[in-house]
C-alpha positions, -999 to +999 in steps of 0.1 A: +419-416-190+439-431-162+458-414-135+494-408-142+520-411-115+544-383-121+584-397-119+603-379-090+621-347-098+656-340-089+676-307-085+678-284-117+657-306-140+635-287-162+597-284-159+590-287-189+555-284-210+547-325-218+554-324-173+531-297-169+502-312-190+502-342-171+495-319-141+466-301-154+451-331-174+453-352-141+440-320-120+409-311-146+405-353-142+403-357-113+395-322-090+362-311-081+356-278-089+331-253-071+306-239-093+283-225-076+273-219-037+231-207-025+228-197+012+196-188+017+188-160+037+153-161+033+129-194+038+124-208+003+099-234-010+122-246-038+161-241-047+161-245-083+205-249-100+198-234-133+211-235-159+237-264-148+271-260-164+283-275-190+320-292-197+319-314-164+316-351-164+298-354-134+281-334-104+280-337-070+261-313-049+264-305-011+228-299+009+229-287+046+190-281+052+161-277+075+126-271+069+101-247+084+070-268+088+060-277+121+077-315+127+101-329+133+114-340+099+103-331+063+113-350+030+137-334+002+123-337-034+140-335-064+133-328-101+156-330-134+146-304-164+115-293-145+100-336-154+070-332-132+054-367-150+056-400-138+095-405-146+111-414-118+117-446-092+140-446-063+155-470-034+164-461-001+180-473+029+184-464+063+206-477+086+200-471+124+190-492+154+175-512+127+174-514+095+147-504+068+137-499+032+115-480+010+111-476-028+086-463-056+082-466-090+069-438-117+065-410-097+070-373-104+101-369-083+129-384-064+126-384-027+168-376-015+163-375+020+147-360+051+156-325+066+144-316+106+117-295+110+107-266+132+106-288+163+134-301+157+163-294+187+179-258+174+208-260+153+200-295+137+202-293+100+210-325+079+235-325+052+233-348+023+258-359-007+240-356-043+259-373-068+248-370-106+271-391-130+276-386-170+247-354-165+255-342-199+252-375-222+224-382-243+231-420-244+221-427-210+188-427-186+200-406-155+209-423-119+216-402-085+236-414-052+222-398-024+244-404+010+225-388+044+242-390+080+208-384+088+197-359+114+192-365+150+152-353+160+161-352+197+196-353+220+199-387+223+188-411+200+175-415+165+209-411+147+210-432+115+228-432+080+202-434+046+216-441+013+192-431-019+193-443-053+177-423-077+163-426-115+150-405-138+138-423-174+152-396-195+184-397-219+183-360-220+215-338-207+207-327-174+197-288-173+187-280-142+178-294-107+149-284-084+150-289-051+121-285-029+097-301+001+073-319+008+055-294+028+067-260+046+097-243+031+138-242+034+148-225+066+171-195+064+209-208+064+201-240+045+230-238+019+232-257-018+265-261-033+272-280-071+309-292-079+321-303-109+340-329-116+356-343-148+362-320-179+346-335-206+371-343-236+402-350-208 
C-alpha cells in the first residue's frame, strides 16, 4: 500500500467516511504503535517479550541497558522462539576513531550490542534500536537491524556508533524474543520497549 496525500480541505466541506479511511489506513500503515514497555526494577539475567503480538508487519524494539558484571562493557544476546541451536550468523560494525568488524556464522544467538558494566562511569546505559521486519511470515528466514550510539566507558573518549545485522535460519513466525548477557545480569532501570508497526492486511 502507498501513502496517500490527502487533497486540502476547505471551509464547510464534509468529512466524509471514504476521507476518514484514508486517515486510519495511512495511520494503521504507517504509525508505530506501543505495545508493550519492561522497566526493570530488579537486576535480571534475561528479558524475555512473550508471547509477541500478532497483526503487526514489523517490530522495532527500544533497549536502554547496563549490566551488573564487574567491566566495563558486557555483550547483549538475543534468541528468536527460545532457538538455542546453531541457527544464527551476524555482522557488525563499529564506527569510532577507527573502524572495525566482526562476524560469526551458526551460532546459538545473535550478539546486538554491548551494554557498560559496573565500572562503568555512573549513569551510562547504552541504548540500542532492534528492528525485526515481516516477524509473522512463514515464507521468509528472519533478518534484524541493530543501530547502537554506543556507550562511552569513560568521560572522554571511546564514543562510537555499531550497526548489527542479524539472522536467524528459521521461516517460522516470530513468537518471542529473549534477551540476555553474556555474563552478570540487567541492572535495575534497564528498560525494553516493542512497537508495532504495519497492520497486517492494510
Amino acid at each position: 500500500m502507498a501513502f496517500t496525500v490527502l487533497p486540502d480541505k476547505a471551509s464547510g466541506d464534509v468529512f466524509t467516511e471514504s476521507l476518514w479511511d484514508s486517515i486510519k489506513d495511512d495511520l494503521n500503515f504507517g504509525v508505530m504503535r506501543p505495545v508493550s514497555d519492561t522497566v526493570l526494577s530488579v537486576a535480571a539475567s534475561s528479558v524475555n517479550l512473550s508471547p509477541l503480538p500478532t497483526g503487526f508487519q514489523h517490530l522495532v524494539v527500544m533497549v536502554t541497558g547496563r549490566s551488573s558484571v564487574a567491566a566495563t562493557s558486557e555483550n547483549v544476546r538475543v534468541r528468536l522462539n527460545g532457538d538455542t541451536g546453531a541457527n544464527y550468523d551476524y555482522q557488525s560494525c563499529t564506527a569510532g576513531s577507527a573502524m572495525t568488524a566482526a562476524e560469526a556464522y551458526a551460532t546459538n544467538q545473535v550478539y546486538l550490542a554491548g551494554v557498560p558494566g559496573s565500572t562503568s562511569p555512573a549513569g551510562r546505559f547504552a541504548m540500542m534500536e532492534v528492528w525485526l521486519p515481516n516477524y509473522g511470515s512463514t515464507d521468509n528466514q528472519k533478518s534484524l537491524l541493530v543501530t547502537n550510539p554506543r556507550f562511552r566507558t569513560n568521560t572522554t573518549t571511546d564514543f562510537a556508533l555499531q550497526y548489527v545485522g542479524g539472522w536467524w535460519r528459521s521461516s517460522a513466525a516470530v513468537t518471542s524474543l529473549e534477551f540476555s548477557l553474556a555474563s552478570g545480569q540487567f541492572a535495575v532501570g534497564s528498560r525494553f520497549t516493542l512497537y508495532g508497526l504495519g497492520v497486517t492486511g492494510v
